[in-house]
MDAnalysis code that builds the backbone (N, CA, C; Angstrom):
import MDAnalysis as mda
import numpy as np

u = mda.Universe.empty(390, n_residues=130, atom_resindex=np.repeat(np.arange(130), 3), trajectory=True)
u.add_TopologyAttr("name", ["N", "CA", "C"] * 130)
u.add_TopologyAttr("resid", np.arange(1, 131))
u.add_TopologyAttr("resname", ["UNK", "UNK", "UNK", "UNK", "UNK", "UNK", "UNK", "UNK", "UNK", "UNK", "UNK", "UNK", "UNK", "UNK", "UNK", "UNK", "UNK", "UNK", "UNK", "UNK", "UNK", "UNK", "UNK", "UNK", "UNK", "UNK", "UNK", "UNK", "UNK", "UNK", "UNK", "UNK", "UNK", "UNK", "UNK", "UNK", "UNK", "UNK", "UNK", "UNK", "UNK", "UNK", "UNK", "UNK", "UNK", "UNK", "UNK", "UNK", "UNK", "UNK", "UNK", "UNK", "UNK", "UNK", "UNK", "UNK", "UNK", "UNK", "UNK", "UNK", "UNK", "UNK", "UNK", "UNK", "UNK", "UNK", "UNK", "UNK", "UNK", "UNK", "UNK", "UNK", "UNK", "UNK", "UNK", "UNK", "UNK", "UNK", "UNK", "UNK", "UNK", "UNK", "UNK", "UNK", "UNK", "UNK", "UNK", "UNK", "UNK", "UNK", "UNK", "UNK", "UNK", "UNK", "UNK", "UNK", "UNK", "UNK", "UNK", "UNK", "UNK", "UNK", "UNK", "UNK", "UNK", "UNK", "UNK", "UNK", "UNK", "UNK", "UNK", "UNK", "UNK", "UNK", "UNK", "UNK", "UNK", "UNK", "UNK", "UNK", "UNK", "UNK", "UNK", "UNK", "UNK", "UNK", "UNK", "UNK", "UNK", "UNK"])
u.atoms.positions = np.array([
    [22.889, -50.512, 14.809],
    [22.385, -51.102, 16.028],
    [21.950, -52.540, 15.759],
    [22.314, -53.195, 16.825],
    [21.799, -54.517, 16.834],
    [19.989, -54.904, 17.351],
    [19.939, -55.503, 16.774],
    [18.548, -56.147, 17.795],
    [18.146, -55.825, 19.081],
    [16.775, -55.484, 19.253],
    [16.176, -55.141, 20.448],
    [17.217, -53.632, 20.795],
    [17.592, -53.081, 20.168],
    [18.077, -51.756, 20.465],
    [19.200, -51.697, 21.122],
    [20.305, -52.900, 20.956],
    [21.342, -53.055, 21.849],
    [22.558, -53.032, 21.409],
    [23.140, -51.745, 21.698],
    [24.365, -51.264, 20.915],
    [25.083, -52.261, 21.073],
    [26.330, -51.847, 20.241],
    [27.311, -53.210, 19.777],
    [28.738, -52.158, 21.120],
    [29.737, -52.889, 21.303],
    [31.018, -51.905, 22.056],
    [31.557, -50.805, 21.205],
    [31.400, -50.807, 19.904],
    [32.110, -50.145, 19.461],
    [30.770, -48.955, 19.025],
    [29.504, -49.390, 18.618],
    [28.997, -48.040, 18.539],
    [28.265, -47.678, 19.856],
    [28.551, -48.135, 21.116],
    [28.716, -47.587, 22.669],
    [30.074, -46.144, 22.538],
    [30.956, -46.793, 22.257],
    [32.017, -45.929, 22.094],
    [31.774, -44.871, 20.732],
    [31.376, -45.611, 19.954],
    [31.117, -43.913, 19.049],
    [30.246, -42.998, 19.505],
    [29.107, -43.404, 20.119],
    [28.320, -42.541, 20.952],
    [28.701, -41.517, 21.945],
    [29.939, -42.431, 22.627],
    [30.497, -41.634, 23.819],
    [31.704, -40.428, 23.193],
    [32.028, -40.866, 22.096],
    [33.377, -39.989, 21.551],
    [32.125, -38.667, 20.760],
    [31.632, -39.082, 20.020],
    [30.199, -38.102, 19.546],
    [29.796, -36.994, 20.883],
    [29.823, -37.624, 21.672],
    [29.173, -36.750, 23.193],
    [30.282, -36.011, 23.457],
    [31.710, -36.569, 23.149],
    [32.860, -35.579, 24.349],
    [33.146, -34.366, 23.232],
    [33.034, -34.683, 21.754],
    [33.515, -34.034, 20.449],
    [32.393, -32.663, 20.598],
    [30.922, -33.142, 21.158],
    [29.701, -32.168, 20.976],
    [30.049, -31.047, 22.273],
    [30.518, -31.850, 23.557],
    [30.351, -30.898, 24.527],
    [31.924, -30.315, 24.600],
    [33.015, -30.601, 23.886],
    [33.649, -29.905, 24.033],
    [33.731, -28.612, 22.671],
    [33.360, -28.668, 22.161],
    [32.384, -27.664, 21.114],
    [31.362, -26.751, 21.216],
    [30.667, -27.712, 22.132],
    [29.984, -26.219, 23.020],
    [30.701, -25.619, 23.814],
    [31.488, -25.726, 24.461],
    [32.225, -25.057, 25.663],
    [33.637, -24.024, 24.844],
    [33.856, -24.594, 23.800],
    [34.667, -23.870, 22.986],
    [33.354, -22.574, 22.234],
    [32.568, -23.134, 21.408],
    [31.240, -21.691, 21.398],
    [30.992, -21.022, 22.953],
    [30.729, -21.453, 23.820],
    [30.832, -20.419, 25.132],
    [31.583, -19.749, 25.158],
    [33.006, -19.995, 24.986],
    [34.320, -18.991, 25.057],
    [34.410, -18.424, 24.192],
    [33.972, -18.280, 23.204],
    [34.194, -17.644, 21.912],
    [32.847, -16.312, 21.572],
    [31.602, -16.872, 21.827],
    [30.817, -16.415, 21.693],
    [29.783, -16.701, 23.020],
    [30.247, -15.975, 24.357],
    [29.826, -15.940, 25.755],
    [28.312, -15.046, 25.617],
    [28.431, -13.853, 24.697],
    [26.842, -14.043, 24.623],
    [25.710, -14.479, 24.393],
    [26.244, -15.283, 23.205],
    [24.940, -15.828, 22.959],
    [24.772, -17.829, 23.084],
    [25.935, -18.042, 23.501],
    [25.979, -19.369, 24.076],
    [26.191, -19.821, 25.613],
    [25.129, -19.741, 26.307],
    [25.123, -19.949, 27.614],
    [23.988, -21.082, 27.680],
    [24.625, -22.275, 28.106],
    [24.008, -22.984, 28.893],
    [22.801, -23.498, 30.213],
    [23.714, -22.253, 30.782],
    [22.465, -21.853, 31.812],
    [21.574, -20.899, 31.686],
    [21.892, -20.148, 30.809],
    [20.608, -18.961, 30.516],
    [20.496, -18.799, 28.788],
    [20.009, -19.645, 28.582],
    [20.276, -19.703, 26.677],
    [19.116, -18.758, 26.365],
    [19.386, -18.087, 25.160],
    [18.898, -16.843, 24.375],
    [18.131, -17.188, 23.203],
    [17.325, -16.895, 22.463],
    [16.526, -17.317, 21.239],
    [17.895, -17.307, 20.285],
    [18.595, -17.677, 19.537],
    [19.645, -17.327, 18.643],
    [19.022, -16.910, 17.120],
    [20.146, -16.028, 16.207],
    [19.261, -15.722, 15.218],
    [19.109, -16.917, 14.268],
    [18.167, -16.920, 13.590],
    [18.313, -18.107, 12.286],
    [19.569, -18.258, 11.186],
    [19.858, -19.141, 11.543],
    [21.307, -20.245, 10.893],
    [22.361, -19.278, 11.317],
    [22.418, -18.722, 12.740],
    [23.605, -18.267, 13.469],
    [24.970, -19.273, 12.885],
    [24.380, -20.526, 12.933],
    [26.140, -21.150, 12.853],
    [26.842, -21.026, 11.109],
    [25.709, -20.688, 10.121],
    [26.502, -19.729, 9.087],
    [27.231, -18.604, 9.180],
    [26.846, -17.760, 10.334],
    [28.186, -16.522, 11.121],
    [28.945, -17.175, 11.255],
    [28.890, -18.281, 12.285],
    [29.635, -18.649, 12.903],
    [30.879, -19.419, 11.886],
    [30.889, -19.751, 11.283],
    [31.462, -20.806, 10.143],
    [32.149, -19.680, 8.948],
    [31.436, -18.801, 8.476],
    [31.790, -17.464, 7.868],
    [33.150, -17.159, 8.381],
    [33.178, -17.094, 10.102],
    [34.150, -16.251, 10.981],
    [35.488, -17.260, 11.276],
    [35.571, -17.882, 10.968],
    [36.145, -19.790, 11.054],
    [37.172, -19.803, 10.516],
    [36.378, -19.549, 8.953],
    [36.847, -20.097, 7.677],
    [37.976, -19.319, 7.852],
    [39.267, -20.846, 7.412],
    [40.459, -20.306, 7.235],
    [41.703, -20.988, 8.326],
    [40.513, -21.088, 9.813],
    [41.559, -20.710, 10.820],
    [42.178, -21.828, 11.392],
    [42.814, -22.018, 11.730],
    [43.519, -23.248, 12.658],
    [42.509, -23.229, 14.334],
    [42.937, -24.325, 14.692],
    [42.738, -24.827, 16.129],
    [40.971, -24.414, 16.303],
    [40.198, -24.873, 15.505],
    [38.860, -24.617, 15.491],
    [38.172, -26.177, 15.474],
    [36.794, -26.039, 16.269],
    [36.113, -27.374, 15.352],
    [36.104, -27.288, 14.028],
    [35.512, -28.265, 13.382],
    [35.428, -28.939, 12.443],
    [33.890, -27.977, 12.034],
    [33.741, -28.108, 10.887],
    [32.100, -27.222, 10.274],
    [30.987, -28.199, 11.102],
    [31.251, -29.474, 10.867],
    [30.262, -30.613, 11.345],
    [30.051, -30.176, 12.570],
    [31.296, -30.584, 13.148],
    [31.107, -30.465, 14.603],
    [30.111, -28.711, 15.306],
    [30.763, -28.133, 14.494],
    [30.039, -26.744, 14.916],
    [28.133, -26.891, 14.859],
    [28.316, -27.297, 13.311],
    [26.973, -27.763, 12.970],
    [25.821, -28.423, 13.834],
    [26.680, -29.774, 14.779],
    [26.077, -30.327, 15.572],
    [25.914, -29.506, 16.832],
    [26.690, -28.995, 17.378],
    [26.863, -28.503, 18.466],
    [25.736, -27.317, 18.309],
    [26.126, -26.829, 17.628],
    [24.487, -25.614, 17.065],
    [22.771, -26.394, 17.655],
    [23.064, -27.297, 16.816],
    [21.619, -28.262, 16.844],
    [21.556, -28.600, 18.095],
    [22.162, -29.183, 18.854],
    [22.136, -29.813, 19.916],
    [21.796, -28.485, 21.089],
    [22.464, -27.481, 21.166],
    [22.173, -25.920, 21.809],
    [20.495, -25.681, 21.504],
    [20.432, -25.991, 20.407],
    [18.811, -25.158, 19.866],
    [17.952, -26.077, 19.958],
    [18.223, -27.436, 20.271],
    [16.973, -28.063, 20.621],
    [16.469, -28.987, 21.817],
    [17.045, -28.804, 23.041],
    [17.339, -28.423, 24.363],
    [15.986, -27.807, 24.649],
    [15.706, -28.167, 26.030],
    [14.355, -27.800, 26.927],
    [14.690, -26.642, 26.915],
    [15.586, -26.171, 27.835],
    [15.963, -24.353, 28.058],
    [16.145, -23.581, 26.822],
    [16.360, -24.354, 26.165],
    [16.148, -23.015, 24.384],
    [14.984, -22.873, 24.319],
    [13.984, -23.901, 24.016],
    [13.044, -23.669, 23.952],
    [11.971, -23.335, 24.429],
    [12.647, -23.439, 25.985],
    [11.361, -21.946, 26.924],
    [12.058, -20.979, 27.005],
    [13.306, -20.917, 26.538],
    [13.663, -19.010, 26.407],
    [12.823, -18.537, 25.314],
    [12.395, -19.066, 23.779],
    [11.801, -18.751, 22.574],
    [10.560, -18.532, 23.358],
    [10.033, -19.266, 24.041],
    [8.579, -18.593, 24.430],
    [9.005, -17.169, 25.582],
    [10.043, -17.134, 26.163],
    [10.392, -16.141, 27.075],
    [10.454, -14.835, 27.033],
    [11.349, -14.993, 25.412],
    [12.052, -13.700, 25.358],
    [11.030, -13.565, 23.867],
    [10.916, -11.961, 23.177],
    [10.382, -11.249, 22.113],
    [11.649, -11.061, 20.946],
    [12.981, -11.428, 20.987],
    [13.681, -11.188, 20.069],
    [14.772, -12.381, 20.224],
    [14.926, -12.604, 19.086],
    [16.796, -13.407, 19.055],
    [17.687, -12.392, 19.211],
    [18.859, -13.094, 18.924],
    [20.668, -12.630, 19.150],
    [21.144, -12.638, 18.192],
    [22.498, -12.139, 17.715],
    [23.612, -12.508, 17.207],
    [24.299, -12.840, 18.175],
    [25.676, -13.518, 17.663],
    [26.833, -13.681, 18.384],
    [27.595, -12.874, 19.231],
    [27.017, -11.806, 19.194],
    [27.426, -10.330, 20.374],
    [26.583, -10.451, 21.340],
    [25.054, -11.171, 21.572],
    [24.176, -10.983, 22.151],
    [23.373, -9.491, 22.074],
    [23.335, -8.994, 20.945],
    [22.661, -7.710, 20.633],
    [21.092, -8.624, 19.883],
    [20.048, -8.046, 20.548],
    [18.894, -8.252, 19.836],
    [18.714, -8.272, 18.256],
    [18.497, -8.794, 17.252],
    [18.500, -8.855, 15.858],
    [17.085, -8.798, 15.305],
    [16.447, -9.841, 15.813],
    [14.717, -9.925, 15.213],
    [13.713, -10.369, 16.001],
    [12.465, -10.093, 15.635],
    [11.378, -10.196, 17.096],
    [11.342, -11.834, 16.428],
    [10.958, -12.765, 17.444],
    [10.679, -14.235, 17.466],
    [8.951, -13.756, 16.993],
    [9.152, -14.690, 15.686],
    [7.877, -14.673, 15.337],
    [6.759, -15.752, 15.757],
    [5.473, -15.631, 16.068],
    [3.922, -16.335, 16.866],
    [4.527, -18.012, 16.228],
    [4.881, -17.657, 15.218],
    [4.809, -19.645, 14.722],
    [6.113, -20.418, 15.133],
    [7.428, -19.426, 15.506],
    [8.575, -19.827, 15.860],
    [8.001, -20.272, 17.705],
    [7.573, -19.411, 18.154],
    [7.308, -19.812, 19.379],
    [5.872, -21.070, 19.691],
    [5.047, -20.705, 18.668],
    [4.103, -22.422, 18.509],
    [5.069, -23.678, 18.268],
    [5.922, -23.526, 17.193],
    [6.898, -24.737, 17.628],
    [7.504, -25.085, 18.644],
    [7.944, -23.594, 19.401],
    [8.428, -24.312, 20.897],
    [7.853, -24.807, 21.426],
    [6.485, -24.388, 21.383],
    [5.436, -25.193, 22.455],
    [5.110, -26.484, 22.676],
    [5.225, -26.692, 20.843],
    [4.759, -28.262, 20.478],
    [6.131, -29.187, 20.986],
    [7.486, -28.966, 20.649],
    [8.328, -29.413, 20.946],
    [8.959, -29.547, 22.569],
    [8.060, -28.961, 22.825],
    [8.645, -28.685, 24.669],
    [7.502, -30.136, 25.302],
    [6.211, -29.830, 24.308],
    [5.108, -30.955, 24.791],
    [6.083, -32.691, 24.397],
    [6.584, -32.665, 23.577],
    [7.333, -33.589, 22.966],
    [8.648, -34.038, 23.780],
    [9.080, -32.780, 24.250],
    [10.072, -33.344, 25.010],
    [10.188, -34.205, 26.821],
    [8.777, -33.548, 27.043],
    [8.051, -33.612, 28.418],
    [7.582, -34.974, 28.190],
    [6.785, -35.576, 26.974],
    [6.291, -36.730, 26.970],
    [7.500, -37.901, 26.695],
    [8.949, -37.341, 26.096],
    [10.247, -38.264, 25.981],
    [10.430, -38.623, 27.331],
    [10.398, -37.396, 28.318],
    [11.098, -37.524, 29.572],
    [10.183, -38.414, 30.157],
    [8.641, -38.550, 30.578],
    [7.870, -39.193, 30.651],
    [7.874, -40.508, 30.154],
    [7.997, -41.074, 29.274],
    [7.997, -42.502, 28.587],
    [9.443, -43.072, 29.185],
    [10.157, -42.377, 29.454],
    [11.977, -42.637, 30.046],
    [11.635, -43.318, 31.416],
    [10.889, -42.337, 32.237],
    [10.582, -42.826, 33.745],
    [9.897, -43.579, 33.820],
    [8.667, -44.014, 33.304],
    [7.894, -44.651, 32.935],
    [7.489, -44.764, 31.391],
    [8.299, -46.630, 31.181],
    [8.152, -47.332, 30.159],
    [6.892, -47.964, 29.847],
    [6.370, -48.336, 30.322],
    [5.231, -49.236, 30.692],
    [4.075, -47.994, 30.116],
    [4.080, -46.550, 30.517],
    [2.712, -46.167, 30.205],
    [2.783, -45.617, 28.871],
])
């Protein structure tokens, strides 16, 4: 990045190719794994799900990339709606959407703190000044 925070054209465009690579990666995990990757109703997932996920991969043609999966994982799990499903729901998923483990008191204190974090991003966005 350049000065005063002002992308250059070309890392405008890596940003934007980064965004189409992430969301078409999620939408490929939706189809693949419709239980436990939903967008509109996201699920606690189990811890380092995208090691299943990558496990089940390995080998295959016409797949993302490990990275890309990797990101696309991160980007799913740290999202407003993930993180008031973790306070929502009492258990994660696997990739079947079958319950696996109860969400433990400190997994859901992080949501809390991070949801406060994300509320004050959205906040400083609308208002710069305060």
């Amino acid at each position: 990045m350049t000065e005063k925070n002002t992308l250059t054209p070309l890392e405008i465009e890596q940003k934007k190719q980064s965004h189409r690579l992430r969301k078409v990666t999620l939408l490929w995990l939706s189809k693949v794994y419709p239980a436990a990757f939903n967008m509109a109703d996201p699920k606690p997932l189990k811890r380092q799900i995208e090691q299943d996920i990558l496990d089940r991969v390995k080998g295959k043609k016409d797949v993302p990339s490990n990275r890309l999966i990797r990101r696309a994982v991160a980007y799913y799990t740290n999202n407003k709606a993930y993180h008031e499903a973790i306070l929502r729901e009492t258990h994660r998923i696997n990739l079947e959407g079958e319950q696996i483990e109860a969400l433990e008191e400190r997994h859901k204190d992080f949501s809390k703190k991070r949801l406060e974090e994300i509320k004050e991003l959205l906040k400083n966005r609308r208002h710069p000044d305060n």
